[in-house]
N, C-alpha and C positions, 0 to 999 in steps of 0.2 A: 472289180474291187479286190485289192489286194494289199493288206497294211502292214505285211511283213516284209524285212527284204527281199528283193528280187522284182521283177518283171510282173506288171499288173494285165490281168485276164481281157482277153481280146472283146468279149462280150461284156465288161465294163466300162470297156473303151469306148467301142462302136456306138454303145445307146440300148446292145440286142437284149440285157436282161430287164431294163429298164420296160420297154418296149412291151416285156411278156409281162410283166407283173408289175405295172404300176397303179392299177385299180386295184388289186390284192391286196396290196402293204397301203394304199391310202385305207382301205376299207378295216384292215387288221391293226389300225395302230392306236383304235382310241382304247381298243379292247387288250393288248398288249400293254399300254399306257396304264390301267387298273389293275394288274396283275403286277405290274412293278413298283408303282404305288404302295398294291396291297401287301408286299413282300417286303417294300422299306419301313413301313405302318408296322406290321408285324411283329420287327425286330427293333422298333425306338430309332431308328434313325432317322433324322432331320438332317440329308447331307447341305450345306447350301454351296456347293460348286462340283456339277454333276456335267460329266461331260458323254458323247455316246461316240464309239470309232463305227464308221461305216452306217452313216445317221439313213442315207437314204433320202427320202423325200425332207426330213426331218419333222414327219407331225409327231412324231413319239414325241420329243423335248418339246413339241409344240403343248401339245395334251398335259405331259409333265408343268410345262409351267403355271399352268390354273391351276394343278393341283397344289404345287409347293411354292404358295406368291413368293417367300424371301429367299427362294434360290436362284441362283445365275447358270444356266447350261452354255456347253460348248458343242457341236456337232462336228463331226469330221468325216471328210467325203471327199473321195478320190475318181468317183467319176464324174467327167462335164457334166452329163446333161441331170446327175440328179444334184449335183450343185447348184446347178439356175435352180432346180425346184427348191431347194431347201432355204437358198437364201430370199426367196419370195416369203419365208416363215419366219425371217430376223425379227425379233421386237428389243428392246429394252434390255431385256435379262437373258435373252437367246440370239446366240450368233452361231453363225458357221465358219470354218475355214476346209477349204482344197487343200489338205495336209495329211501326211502319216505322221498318224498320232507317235509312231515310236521311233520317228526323229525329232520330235521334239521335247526341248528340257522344260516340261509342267507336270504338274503333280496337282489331283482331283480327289475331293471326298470320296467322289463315286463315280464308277466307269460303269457306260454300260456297252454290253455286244451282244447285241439281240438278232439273233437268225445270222448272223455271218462267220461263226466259225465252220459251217461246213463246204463256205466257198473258199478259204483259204488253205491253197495251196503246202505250204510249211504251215500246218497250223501247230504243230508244236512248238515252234520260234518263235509264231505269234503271242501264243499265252504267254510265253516268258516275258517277253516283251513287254505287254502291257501289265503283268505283274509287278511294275516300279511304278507304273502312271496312277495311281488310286490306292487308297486307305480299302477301300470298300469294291467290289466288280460284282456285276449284275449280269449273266450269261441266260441267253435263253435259246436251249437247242433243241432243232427239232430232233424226233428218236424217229427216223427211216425206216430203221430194223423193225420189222415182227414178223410174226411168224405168216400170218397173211402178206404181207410184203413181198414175201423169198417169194412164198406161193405162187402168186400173180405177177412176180418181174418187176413189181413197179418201183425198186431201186434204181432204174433204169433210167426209167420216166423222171423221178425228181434229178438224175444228172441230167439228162436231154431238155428240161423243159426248166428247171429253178437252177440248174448248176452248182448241184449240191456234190462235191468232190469228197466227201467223207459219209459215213454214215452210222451213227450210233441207238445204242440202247441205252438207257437209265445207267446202266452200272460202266459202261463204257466209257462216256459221256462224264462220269463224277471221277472214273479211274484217269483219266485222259487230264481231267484238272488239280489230280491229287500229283500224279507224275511230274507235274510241271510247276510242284511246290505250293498248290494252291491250299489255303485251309477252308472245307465247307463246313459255312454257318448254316445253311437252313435248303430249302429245296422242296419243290413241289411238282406236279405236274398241271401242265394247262391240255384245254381238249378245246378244238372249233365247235365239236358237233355237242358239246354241253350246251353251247350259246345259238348257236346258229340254226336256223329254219331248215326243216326237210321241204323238198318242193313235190315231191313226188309221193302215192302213199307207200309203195314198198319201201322209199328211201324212211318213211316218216318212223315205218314200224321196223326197221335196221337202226335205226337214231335212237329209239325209244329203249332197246336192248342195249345198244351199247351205253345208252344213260347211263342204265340201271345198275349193268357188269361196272361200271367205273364207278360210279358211287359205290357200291360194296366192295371192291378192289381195283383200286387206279393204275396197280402194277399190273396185275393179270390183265386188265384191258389195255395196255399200251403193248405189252407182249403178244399179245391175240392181234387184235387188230392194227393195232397204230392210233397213227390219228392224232398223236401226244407229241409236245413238247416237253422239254423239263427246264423251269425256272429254278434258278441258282444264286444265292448268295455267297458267296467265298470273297476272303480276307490272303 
């Protein structure tokens, strides 16, 4: 996937990222879905034509549309095979197209890019770019960087394994949207391990701390450990 000019990534092409994480993002998108939601809820917005670049399977605008019946989504997907998937998700008020969103002349309430600016190669073309497509943008980045991260290499691992080509902190991440003209209205962090079951008990009582460190400071926990995304509103 790649929706800035130039040459799209080999592992978008082929099927390989799809491949690695397609149980991942079907499983992470009702919960994504509530958190976008809860961030348009938040701030009084009722966009009704909301489109997402690099939709993916497209259950996010799936999810989205029982939340918000009077709006119409547009998904946009540049790789084949999760284009079959996304358009098995068409209904009524949600379509897809096999398009880069930033050749095309349309303009949307609301844009979202959820997880995909750190596969984008030129990601600073990128934002500019979709800074004409929407009134509104909804970015959801993962934060790579902590200090456990460096620790254990595992920057490494999210290039080799998610093809994550960039990698940010909270302030990196909102400086990186501010340089590209963007205005942030609002911002939060998301965590898997808030939601999600330990399976193991050492994992249970590692989950239980990092709870407790993020509910009393969600910065210091995304800097410690990780683990964090950060959800973004900018205009």
């Amino acid at each position: 996937m790649d929706e800035s000019p130039g040459s799209e990534a080999a592992i978008y092409r082929d099927g390989t990222y799809l491949e690695r994480n397609e149980i991942r993002q079907v499983e992470d998108s009702p919960w994504k879905a509530e958190h976008i939601a809860a961030m348009l809820m938040r701030n009084n917005l009722d966009p009704r034509w909301i489109c997402e670049v690099g939709c993916g399977d497209g259950e996010i605008l799936r999810q989205l549309s029982v939340r918000f019946g009077s709006a119409h989504f547009v998904g946009y997907e540049l790789s084949p095979q999760a284009f079959r998937l996304c358009a098995e998700r068409a209904s009524e008020r949600v379509s897809f197209r096999r398009a880069n969103l930033a050749d095309e002349n349309v303009h949307y309430d609301c844009l979202l890019c959820i997880d995909v600016l750190a596969h984008v190669e030129d990601y600073l073309g990128f934002l500019r770019a979709l800074k004409r497509r929407a009134d509104y943008k909804v970015f959801h980045i993962p934060l790579d960087l902590s200090a456990l991260s460096v620790l254990r290499g595992a920057t490494i691992e999210e290039r080799d394994g998610v093809g994550h080509l960039h990698c940010f902190t909270c302030d990196t991440a909102l400086a990186t949207l501010r340089d590209c003209g963007f205005e942030i209205l609002d911002s939060f962090y998301t965590a898997h391990f808030v939601n999600w079951p330990a399976r193991t008990p050492a994992a249970k009582i590692e989950r239980a701390i990092r709870k407790f460190v993020f509910a009393v400071s969600p910065d210091f926990a995304a800097r410690l450990w990780g683990g964090c995304s950060l959800l973004v509103l900018a205009r």
